[in-house]
C-alpha positions as a printed NumPy array, in Angstrom:
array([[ 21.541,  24.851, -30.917],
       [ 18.422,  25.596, -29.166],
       [ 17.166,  21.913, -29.78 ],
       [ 20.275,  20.715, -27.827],
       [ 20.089,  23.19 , -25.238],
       [ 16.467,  22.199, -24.755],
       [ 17.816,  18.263, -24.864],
       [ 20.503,  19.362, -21.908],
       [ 18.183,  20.923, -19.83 ],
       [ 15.779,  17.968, -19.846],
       [ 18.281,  15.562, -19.148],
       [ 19.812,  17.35 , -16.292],
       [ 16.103,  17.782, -14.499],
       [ 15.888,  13.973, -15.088],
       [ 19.53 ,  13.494, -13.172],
       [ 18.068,  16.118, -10.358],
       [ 15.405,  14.045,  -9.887],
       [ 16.873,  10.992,  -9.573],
       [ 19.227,  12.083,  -7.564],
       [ 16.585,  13.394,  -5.289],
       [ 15.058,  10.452,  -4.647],
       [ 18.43 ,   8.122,  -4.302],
       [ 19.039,  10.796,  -1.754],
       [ 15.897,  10.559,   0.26 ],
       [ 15.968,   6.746,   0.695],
       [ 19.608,   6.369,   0.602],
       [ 19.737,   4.956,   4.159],
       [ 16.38 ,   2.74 ,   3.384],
       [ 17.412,  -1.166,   3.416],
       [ 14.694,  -3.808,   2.619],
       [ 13.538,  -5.485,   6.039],
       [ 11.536,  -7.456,   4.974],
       [ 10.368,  -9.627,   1.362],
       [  8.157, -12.286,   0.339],
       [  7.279, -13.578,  -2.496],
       [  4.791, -16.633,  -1.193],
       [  6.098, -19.113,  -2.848],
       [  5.496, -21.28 ,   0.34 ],
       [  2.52 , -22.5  ,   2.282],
       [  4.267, -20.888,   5.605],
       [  4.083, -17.394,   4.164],
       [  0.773, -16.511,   5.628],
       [  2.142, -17.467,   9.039],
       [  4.15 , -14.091,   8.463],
       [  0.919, -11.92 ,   8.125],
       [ -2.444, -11.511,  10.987],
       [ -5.454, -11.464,   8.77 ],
       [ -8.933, -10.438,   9.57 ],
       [-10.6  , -13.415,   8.338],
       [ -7.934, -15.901,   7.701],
       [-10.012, -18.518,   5.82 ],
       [-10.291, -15.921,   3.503],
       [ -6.574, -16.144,   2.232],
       [ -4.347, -18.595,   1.012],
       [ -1.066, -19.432,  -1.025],
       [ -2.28 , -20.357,  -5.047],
       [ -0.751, -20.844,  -8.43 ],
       [ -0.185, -17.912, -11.535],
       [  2.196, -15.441,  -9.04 ],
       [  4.703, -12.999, -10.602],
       [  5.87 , -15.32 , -11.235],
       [  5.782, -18.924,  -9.196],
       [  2.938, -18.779,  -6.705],
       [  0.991, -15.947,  -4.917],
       [ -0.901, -14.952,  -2.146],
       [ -4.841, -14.885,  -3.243],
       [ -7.263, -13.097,  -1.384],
       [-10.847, -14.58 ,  -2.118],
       [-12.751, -11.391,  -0.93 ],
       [-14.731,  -9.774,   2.092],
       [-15.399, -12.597,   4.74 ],
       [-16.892, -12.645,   8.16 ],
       [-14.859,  -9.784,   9.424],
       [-16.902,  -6.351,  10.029],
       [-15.083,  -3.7  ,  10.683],
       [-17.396,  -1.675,  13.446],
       [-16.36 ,   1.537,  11.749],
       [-16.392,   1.697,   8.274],
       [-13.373,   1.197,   7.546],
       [-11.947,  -1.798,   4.829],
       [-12.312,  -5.433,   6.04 ],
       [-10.601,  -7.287,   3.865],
       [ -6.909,  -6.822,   6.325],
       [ -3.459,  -8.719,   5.603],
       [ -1.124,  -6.893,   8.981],
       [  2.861,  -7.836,   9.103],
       [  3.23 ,  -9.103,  12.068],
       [  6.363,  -7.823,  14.03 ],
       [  7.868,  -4.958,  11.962],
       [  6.891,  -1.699,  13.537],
       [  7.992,   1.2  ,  11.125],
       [  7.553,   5.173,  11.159],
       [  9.404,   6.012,   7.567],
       [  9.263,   3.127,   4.558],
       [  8.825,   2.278,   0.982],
       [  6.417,  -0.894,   0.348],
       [  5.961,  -2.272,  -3.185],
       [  3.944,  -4.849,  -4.519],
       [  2.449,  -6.759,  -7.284],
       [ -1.069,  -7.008,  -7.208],
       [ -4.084,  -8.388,  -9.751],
       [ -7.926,  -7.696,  -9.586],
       [ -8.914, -11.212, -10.154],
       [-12.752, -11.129,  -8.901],
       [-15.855,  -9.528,  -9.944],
       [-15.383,  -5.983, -11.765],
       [-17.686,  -4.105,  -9.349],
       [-18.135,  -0.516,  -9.51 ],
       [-15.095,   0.388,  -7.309],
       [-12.385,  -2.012,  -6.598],
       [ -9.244,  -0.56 ,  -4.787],
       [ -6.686,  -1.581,  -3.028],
       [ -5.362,  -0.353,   0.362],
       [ -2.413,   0.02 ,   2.303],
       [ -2.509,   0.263,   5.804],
       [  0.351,   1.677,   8.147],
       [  0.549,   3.347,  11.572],
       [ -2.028,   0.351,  12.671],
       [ -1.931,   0.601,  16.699],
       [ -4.805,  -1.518,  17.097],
       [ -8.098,  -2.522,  15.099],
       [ -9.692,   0.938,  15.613],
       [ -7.254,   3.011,  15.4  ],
       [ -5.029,   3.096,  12.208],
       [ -4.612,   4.921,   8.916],
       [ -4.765,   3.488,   5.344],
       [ -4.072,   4.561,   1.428],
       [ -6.755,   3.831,  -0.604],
       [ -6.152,   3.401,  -4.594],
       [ -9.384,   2.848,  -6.366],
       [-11.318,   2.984,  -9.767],
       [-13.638,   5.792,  -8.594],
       [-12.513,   9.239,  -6.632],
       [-14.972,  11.166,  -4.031],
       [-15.205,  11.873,  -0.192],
       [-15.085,   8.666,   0.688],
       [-12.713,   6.943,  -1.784],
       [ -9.069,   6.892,  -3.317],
       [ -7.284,   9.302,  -0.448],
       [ -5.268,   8.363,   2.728],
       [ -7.763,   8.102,   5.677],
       [ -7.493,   7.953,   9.148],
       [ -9.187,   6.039,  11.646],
       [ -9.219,   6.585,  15.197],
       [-12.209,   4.812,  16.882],
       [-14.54 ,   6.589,  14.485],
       [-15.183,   6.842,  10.903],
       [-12.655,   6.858,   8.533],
       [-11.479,  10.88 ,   8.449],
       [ -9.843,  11.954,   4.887],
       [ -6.527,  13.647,   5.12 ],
       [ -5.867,  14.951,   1.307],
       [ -8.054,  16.348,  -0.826],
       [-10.909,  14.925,  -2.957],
       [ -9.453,  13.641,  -6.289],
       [-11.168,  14.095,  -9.567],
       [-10.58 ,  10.884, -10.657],
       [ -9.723,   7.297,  -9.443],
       [ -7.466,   4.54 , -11.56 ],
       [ -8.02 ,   2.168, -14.016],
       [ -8.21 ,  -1.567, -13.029],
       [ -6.6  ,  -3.928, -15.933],
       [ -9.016,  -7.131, -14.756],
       [ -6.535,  -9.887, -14.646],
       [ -3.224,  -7.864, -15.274],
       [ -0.446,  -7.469, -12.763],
       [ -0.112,  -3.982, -11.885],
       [  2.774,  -2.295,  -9.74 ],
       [  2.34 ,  -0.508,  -5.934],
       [  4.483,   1.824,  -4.811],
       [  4.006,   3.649,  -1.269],
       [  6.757,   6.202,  -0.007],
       [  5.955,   7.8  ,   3.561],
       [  8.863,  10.369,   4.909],
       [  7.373,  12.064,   8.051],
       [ 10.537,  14.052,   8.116],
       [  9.484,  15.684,   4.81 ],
       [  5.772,  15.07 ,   6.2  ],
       [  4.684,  13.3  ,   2.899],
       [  2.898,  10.091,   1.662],
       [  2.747,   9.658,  -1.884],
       [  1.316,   6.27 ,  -3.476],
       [  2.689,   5.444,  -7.184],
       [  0.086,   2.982,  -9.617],
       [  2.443,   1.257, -12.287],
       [  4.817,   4.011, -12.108],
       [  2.974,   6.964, -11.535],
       [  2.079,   9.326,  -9.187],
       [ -1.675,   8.894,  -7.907],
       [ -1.985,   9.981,  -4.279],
       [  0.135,  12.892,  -2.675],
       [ -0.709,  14.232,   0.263],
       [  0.896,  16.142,   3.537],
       [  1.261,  13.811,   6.404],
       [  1.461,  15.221,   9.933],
       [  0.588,  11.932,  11.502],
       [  4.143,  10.509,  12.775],
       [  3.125,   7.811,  15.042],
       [  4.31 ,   4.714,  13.615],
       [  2.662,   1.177,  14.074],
       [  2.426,  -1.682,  11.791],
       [  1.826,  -1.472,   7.809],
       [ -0.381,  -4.11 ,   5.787],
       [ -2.548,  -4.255,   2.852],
       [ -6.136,  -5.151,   1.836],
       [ -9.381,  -4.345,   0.1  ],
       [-12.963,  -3.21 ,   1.11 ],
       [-13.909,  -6.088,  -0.699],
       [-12.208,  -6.821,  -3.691],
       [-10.992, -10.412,  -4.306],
       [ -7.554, -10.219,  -5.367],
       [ -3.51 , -11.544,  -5.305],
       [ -0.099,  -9.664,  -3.924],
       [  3.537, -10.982,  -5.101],
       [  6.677,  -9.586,  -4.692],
       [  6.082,  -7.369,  -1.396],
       [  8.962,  -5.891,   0.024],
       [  9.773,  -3.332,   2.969],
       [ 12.237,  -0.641,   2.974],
       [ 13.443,   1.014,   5.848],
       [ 15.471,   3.068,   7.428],
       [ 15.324,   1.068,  10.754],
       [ 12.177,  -0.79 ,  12.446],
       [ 10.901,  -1.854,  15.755],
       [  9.853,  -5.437,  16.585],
       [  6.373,  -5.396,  18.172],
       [  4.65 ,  -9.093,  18.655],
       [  1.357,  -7.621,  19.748],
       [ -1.822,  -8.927,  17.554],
       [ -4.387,  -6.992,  15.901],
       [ -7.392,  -9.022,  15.562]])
């Protein structure tokens, strides 16, 4: 009796908490999707160093779009330079996912970033997901014309990198519940509170990491067209 009890319980915290989360995205609809399968997908995306990215074979599955690494962009204050923006799609509240695959060197930290609220090249904030956790890595940062500023708190430890292995993204910002949390094949790696409610244009990159994204797609609740450029 106390076995199924215990069984009931656990099952009903799982429906709770699925129901939570159909709840809190319930209005989200995707916006945008690509899967870069064509040579015109880039002409979706601003990059900071465009010769450094291009549409190759081995996606998830048909083709993908391969980063080859840090180029001649230098970003004046620290922050990542290795920058894919959407171009258009303003957005305050959003789910991105993606597929994405280390495919370069294994240095000491590779990460991957997502950026969002971008107003401009200096001013912008970004999640960072990466093999190694301190002041200055794996955290959501904010950049406003300076350094990059952490918002959480320091981590004890980063993620682990499968070299050559698709692995899963999952970013989920709600500025009504003030919260950005950042999901790595399913589970929860970065949490913190998020006061910052601007909006701007989302994207996704590397401090240097070569790398390839498939299957990125944009939930939202509603967006705001915005042709300005970044670069």
């Amino acid at each position: 009796m106390k076995q199924l009890l215990l069984t009931s319980i656990i099952v009903f915290c799982l429906v709770m908490v699925a129901s939570g989360q159909t709840d809190t995205y319930k209005d989200y609809k995707v916006v945008y999707s690509q899967g870069f399968n064509k040579e015109s997908s880039t002409s979706d995306f601003e990059f900071s160093d465009a010769s450094k990215w291009l549409i190759s074979k081995n996606g998830k599955p048909g083709k993908t779009l391969k980063c080859l690494g840090k180029g001649d962009y230098e970003n004046m204050h620290e922050g990542p330079s290795v920058v894919a923006v959407l171009k258009d799609y303003e957005l305050k509240d959003f789910v991105v996912e993606m597929d994405v695959v280390q495919n370069g060197k294994d240095f000491s930290l590779l990460d991957f970033c997502i950026f969002f609220d971008i107003k401009d090249k200096n001013n912008y904030c970004y999640a960072q997901i990466a093999s190694k956790a301190d002041k200055k890595s794996h955290n959501v940062f904010a950049v406003s014309s300076d350094r990059p500023k952490r918002i959480g708190t320091v981590y004890e430890e980063g993620i682990i990198w499968q070299m050559n292995e698709w692995q899963h993204i999952r970013m989920e910002r709600n500025t009504s519940a003030k919260s950005i949390k950042v999901y790595f094949d399913g589970e929860l790696v970065l949490e913190v509170a998020d006061d910052m409610s601007a909006g701007g244009h989302i994207g996704f990159g590397s401090s240097h990491s070569a790398l390839k994204i498939d299957n990125f797609k944009v939930s939202a609740p509603f967006f705001e067209s915005n042709t300005k450029t970044i670069f």
